[in-house]
C-alpha beads as a LAMMPS data file, in Angstrom:
LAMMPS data file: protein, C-alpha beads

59 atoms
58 bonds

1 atom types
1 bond types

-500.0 500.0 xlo xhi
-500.0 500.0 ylo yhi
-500.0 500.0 zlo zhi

Masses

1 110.0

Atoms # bond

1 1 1 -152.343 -364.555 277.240
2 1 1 -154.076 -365.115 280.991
3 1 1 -153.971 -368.963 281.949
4 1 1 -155.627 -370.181 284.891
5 1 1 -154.458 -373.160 286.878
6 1 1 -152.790 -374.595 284.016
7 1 1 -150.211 -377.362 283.513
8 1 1 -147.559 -377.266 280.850
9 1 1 -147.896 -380.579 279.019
10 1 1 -144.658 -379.952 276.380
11 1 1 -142.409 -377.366 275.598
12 1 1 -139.546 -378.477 272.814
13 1 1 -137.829 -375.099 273.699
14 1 1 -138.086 -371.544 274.776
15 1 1 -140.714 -369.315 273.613
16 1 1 -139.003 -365.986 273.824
17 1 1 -138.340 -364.365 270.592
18 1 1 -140.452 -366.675 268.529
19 1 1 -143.401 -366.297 266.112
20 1 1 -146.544 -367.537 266.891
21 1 1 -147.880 -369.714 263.909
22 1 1 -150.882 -371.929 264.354
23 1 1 -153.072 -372.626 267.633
24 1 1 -155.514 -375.262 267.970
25 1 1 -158.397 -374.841 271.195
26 1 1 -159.922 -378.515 272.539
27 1 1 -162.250 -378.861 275.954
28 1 1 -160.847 -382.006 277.334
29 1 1 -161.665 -383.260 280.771
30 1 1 -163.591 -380.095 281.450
31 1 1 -160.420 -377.803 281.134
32 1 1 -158.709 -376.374 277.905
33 1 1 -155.968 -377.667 275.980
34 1 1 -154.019 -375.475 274.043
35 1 1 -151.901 -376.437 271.146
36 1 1 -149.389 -373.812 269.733
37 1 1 -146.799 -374.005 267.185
38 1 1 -144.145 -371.569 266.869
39 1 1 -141.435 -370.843 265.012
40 1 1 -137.604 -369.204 266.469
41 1 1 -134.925 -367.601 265.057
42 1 1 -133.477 -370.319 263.796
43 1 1 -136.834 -371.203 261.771
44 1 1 -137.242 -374.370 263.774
45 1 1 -140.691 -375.078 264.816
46 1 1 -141.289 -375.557 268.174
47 1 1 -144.742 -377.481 269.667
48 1 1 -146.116 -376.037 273.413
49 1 1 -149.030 -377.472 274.608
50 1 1 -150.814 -376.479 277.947
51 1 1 -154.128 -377.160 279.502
52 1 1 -155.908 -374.956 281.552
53 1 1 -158.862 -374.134 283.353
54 1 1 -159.736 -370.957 282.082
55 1 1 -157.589 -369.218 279.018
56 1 1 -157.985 -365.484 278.074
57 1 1 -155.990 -363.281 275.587
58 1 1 -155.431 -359.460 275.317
59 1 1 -154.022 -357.094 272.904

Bonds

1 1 1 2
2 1 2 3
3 1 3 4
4 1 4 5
5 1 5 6
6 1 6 7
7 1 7 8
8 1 8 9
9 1 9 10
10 1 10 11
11 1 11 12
12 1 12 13
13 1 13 14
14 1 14 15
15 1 15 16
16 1 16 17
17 1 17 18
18 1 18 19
19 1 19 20
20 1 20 21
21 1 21 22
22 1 22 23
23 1 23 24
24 1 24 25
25 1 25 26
26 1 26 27
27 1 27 28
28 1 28 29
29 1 29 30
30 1 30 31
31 1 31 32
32 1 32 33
33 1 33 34
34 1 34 35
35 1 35 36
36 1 36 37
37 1 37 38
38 1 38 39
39 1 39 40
40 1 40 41
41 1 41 42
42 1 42 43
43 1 43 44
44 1 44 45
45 1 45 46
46 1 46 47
47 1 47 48
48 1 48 49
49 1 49 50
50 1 50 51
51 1 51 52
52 1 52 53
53 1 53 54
54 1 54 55
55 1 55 56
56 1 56 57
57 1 57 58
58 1 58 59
């Protein structure tokens, strides 16, 4: 995932080594707000939310 001029607006925890469960896309305020929920080791969820000018994804 590519973001462009983006602003994390929360993070419960780290990201590395977790599973990526549900996303949610909105255009707020001309920019893009990402929702993501994820899921760790532990299987506690965590919520990371960014916003972003311009999001692109690869594979």
């Amino acid at each position: 995932m590519h973001l462009d001029n983006y602003e994390i607006i929360r993070q419960d925890s780290l990201l590395q080594n977790s599973l990526w469960v549900n996303d949610e896309i909105y255009k707020t305020n001309g920019k893009y707000e990402l929702h993501v929920m994820l899921r760790n080791k532990n299987n506690g969820l965590i919520e990371f939310i960014v916003s972003a000018e311009h999001i692109s994804f690869e594979h």
